[in-house]
N, C-alpha and C positions, 0 to 999 in steps of 0.2 A: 632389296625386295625379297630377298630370298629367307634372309634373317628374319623381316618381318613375318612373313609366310611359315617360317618353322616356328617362333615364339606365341602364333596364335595356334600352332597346332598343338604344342605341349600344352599352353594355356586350358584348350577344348577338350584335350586329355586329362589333363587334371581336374578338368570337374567330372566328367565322366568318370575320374576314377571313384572321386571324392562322391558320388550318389551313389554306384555301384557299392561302396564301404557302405553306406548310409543304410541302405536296403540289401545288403547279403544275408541270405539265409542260412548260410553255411558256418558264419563266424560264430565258433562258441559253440559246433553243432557236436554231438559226439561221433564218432565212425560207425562207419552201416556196419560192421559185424556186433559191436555193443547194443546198435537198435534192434537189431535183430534176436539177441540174448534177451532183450528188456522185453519183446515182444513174446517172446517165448513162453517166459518168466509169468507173463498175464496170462498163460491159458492153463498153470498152473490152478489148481483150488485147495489152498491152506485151510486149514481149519479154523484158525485164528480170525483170517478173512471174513469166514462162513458168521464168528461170533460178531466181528467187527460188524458185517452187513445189517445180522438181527438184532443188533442193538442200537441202531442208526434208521433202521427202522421203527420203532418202538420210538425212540426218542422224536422223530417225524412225525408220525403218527400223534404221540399225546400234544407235539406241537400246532398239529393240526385242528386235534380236539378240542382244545381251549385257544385257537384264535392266537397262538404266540409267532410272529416271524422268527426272534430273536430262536427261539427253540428249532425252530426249522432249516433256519441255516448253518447251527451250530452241525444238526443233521446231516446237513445235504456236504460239508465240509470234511465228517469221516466216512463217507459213503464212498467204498471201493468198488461202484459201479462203473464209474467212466473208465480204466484203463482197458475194460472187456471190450469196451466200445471202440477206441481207438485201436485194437487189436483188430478187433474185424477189420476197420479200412486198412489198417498195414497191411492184411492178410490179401483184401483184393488188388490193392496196387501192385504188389508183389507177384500175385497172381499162385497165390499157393495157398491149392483149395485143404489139402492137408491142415495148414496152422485155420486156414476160415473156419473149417469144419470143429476144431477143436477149442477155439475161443468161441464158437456159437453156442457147446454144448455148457461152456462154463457160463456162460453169459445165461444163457436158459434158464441153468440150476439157478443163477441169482436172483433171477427175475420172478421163479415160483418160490423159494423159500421168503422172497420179500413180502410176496401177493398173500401167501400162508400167513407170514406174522403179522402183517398189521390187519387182515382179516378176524384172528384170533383176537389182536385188542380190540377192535372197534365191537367184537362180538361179547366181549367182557364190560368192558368201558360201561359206568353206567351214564354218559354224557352222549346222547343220542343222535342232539342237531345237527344239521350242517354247518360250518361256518364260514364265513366270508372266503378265510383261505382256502376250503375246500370248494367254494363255487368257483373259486378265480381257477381253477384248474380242470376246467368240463368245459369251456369254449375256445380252444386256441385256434388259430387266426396265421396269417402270414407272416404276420409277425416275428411270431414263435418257432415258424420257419426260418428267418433271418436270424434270430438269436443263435440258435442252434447251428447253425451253419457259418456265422463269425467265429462262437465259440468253439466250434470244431477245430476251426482252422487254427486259432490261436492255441486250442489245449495241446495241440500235436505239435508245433512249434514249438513253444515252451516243453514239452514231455522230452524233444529230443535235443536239449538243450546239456552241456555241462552240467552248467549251475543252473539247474531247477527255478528256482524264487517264486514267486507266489502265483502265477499264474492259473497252474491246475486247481486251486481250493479257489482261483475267482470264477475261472470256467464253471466249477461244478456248482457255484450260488447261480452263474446267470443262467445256463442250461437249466435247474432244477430237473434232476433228474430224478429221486425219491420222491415229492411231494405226488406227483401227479399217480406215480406206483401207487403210494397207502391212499389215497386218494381212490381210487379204484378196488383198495381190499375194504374199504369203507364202504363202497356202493355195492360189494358181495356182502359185507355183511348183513347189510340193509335189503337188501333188495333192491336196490335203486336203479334198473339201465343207465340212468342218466350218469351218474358216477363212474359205472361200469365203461362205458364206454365212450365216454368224452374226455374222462381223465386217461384212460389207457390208448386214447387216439393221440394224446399231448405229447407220451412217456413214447409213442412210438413214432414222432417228428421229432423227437429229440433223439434219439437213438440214429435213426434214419439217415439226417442231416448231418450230426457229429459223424457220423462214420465215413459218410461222402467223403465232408470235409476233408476228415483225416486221410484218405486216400489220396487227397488230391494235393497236399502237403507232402504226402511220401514222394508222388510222382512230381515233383516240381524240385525236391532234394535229390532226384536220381538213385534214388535207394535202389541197388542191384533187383534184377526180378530174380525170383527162386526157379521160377518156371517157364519156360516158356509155352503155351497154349495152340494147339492151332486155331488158322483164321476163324472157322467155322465154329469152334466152342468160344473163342473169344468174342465174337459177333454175337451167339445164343447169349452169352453174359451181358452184355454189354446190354443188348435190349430186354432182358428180365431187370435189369439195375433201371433201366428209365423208364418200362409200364410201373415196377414199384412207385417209381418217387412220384411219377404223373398220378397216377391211383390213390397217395397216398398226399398228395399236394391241394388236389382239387376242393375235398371239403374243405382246407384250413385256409382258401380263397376265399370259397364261399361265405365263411363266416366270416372272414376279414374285411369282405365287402359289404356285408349286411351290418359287420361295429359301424362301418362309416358311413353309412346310408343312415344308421340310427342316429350315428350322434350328430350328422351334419341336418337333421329334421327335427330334432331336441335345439340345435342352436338357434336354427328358424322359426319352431315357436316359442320360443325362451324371448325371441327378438320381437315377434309382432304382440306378446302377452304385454312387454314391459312397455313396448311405445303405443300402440293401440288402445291399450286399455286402463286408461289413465282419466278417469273422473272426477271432479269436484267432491260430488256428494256420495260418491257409490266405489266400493273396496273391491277388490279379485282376491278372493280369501282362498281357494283352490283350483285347480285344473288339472286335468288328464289329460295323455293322449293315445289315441288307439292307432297305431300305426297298422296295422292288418286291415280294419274299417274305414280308416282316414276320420274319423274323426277326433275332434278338438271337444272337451268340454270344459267349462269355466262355471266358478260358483260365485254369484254377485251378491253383495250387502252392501243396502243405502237403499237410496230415491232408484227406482225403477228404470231402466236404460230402455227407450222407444225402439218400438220394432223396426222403424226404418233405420234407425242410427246402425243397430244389430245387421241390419242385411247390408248397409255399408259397410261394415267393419267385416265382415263373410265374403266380400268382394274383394278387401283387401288382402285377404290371404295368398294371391298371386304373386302381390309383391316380396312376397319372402319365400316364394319357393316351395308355396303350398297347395300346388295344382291339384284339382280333385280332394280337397280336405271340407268337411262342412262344420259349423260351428254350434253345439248346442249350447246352449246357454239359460243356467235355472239361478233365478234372482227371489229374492227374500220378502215378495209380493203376498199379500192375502191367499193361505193357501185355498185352492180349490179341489173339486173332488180328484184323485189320483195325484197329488199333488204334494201331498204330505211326506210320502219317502224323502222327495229332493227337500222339502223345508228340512225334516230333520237334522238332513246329511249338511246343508247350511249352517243350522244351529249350531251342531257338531265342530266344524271346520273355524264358527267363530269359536267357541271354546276351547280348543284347539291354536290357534293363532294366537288367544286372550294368554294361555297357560305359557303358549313358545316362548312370549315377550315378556312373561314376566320371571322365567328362568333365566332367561337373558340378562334382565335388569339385577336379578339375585346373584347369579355370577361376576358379572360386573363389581359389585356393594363389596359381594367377597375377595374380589379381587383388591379392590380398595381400601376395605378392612386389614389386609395381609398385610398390604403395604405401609397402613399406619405403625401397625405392632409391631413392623420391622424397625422401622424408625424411630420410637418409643425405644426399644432393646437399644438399636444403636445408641440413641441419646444417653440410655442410662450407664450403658457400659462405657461410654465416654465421661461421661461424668466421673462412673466410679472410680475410673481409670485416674482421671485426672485430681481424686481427693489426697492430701495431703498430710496421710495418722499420723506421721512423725511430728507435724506441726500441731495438729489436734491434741494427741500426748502431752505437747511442752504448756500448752493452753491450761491444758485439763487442772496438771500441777499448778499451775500458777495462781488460774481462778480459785479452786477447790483446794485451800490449804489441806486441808487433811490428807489427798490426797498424796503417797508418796510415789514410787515407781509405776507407771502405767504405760499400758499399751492398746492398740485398737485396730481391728479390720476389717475387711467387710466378708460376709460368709454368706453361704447359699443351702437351702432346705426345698421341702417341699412347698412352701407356702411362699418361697422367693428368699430375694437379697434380705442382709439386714445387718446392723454394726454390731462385735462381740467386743465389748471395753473389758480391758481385766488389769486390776489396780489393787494396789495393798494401800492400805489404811491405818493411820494410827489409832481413829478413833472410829466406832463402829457409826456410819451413815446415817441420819433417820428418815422417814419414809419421803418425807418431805424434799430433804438433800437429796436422796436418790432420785426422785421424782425430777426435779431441778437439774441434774446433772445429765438425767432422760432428754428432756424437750432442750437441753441446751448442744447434745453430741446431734439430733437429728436434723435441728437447724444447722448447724457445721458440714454436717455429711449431706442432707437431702435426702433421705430415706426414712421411711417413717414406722421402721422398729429396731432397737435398740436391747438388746441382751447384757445385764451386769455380770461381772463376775467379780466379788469385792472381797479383799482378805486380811482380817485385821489384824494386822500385828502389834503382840502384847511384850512390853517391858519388862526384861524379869529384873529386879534391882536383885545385887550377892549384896551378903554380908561382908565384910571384911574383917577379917580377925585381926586382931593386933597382939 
């Protein structure tokens, strides 16, 4: 009993050991006085650094301008913003307002020389617009809270890690820590609030949350504290750290709850548009929706939809989730007086709808077209591939006495493939031979030009003396 009783304890020990390995944070970590040098080492500002930043900004920025991810990640990949960042939360878990105070002032300078330079391009640039990539970074959400705050955790793991690996360059793509900065020297250069400070609301949830994080990785590695605080300054911190993040949390609910309220009332009418409004004789060529007013509008073409059928279908918008929504609806009826804006805006929507489908159809042809010419190419280069000039050659002599030494291949120009024959001749060819020797190498080959090269060699009879 007792044997059995020890052998399930080592047993429960051994897995216990075996997940503890699984999940150590320690394995591989480097010693707190090296974290501590590396921490240091960040509130340094190299110069190099300083060029490194303004040119990773620059490179952000034109990524930005012209709509390139690929450019903007390359960006956000040498961007020596995130160590300043994880500096700070070492500095608070630590509790050493000294290194805080000195990685904030480096972090600062980074954060105005960035706003500087991509302020300066966006002010030269003559590409004006905004672009997709620049609007995706003026609404962030809880999300972005969550990102931020993963990646914190992870980038400060990996940073105190031996072996590095690639960690930090994935942290600083999901975080995106630069886009949302030039993102905002764009809305200074503009003038835009909206850039100005939706994008610098993004750049500072992400700063915010990485720093937590990282503090909270310090304090779960037991990195020695530097200092110890009394209760009463530690308490004043402790609650300036959680009115920040609550203050600084609350908008990026707000609008995380308002994406999902949006898009869960886009799927609702997306769902009563497609099974609702489904008639024989009459098309839904457009619709909008006003979520601020609650209404629906729908643009109809064909046979005229009866008003009661209409106040049925108005009635049914409960069933999808569309309480308080009303439905207006302009159909392609004889116009009457005031009437005409909505025909046009019909008219419109069917030419519109006519042009969509027949890009559609033209994409399509061309897709199809690709795919013949590819298969032509294939075919011929299989062919070519498969012709046989050494047996052509032995042919050519055999047919074409005159013919003496020849050879043949196939060669490529600007006008395409085509056979080059080149043959020495006893006797010089006549138009007709040549012509003949033409239509006879392009039936053999399958290609329908043909290049002579013919060279006739002449008998010199010697005397002989006697």
């Amino acid at each position: 009993m007792q044997k059995n009783k020890k052998e399930a304890d080592e047993a429960q020990g051994g897995i216990r050991k075996y997940f503890h390995d699984l999940f150590d944070l320690r394995d591989d970590m480097m010693s707190y006085e090296e974290i501590d040098e590396m921490m240091e080492e960040n509130t340094v500002i190299h110069g190099a650094n300083m060029w490194i930043l303004m040119l990773a900004v620059l490179i952000a920025s034109i990524g930005l301008n012209v709509n390139s991810t690929a450019v903007i990640i390359g960006a956000m990949l040498i961007s020596p913003l995130m160590s300043g960042i994880m500096t700070m939360g070492f500095s608070l878990a630590v509790r050493d307002l000294t290194l805080l105070k000195r990685s904030l002032i480096r972090f600062g300078t980074q954060v105005v020389i960035s706003l500087i330079a991509a302020t300066l391009y966006f002010v030269i640039t003559p590409l004006s617009d905004p672009t997709t990539e620049m609007i995706a970074r003026t609404s962030p959400t809880l999300w972005d809270v969550m990102i931020a705050l993963f990646g914190g955790i992870a980038g400060m793991i990996g940073n105190t890690r031996q072996k590095k690996g690639n960690v930090i360059p994935g942290v600083a793509i999901a975080t995106a820590l630069m886009p949302p900065l030039c993102t905002a020297g764009y809305g200074i250069a503009s003038l835009q609030p909206r850039f100005i400070f939706g994008a610098f609301y993004l750049f500072l949830i992400n700063t915010l949350f990485i720093m937590l994080s990282s503090a909270l990785v310090v304090l779960i590695l037991g990195v020695p504290r530097h200092k110890y605080l009394r209760q009463a300054q530690q308490k004043r911190i402790n609650r300036a750290i959680i009115a920040i993040t609550i203050i600084t949390i609350i908008p990026s609910v707000y609008i995380g709850a308002k994406t999902v309220r949006d898009s869960v009332i886009e799927h609702n009418v997306s769902g009563y548009l497609n099974n609702e409004f489904v008639f024989p004789d009459t098309q839904l060529v457009q619709s909008s929706t006003d979520k601020l007013n609650k209404v629906i509008s729908v643009s109809l073409v064909g046979v005229p939809v009866e008003e009661e059928v209409l106040t049925v279908l108005e009635k049914e918008l409960s069933r999808y989730n569309l309480e308080g929504y009303t439905l207006r609806v302009t159909q392609n009826s004889i116009p009457m007086e005031g009437e005409v804006e909505d025909t046009d805006k019909i008219t419109i929507a069917i030419q519109e709808n006519t042009i969509s489908e027949l890009q559609t159809q033209l994409k399509e042809q061309e897709g199809q077209l690709d795919a013949m010419e590819k298969s032509v190419r294939a075919y011929e280069e299989e062919k070519a591939s498969a012709i046989d000039y050494q047996g052509i050659s032995d042919r050519a002599r055999t047919i074409f006495q005159k013919l003496g030494s020849c050879s043949c291949g196939m060669m490529s120009d600007a006008d395409g493939d085509y056979i080059m024959f080149v043959a020495e001749s006893s006797e010089t060819l006549s138009e007709e031979e040549q012509q003949t020797l033409t239509n006879w190498l392009k039936t053999e080959t399958g290609l329908n030009r043909v290049e002579l090269l013919i060279k006739e060699i002449v008998e010199e009879e010697e005397d002989e003396q006697i």
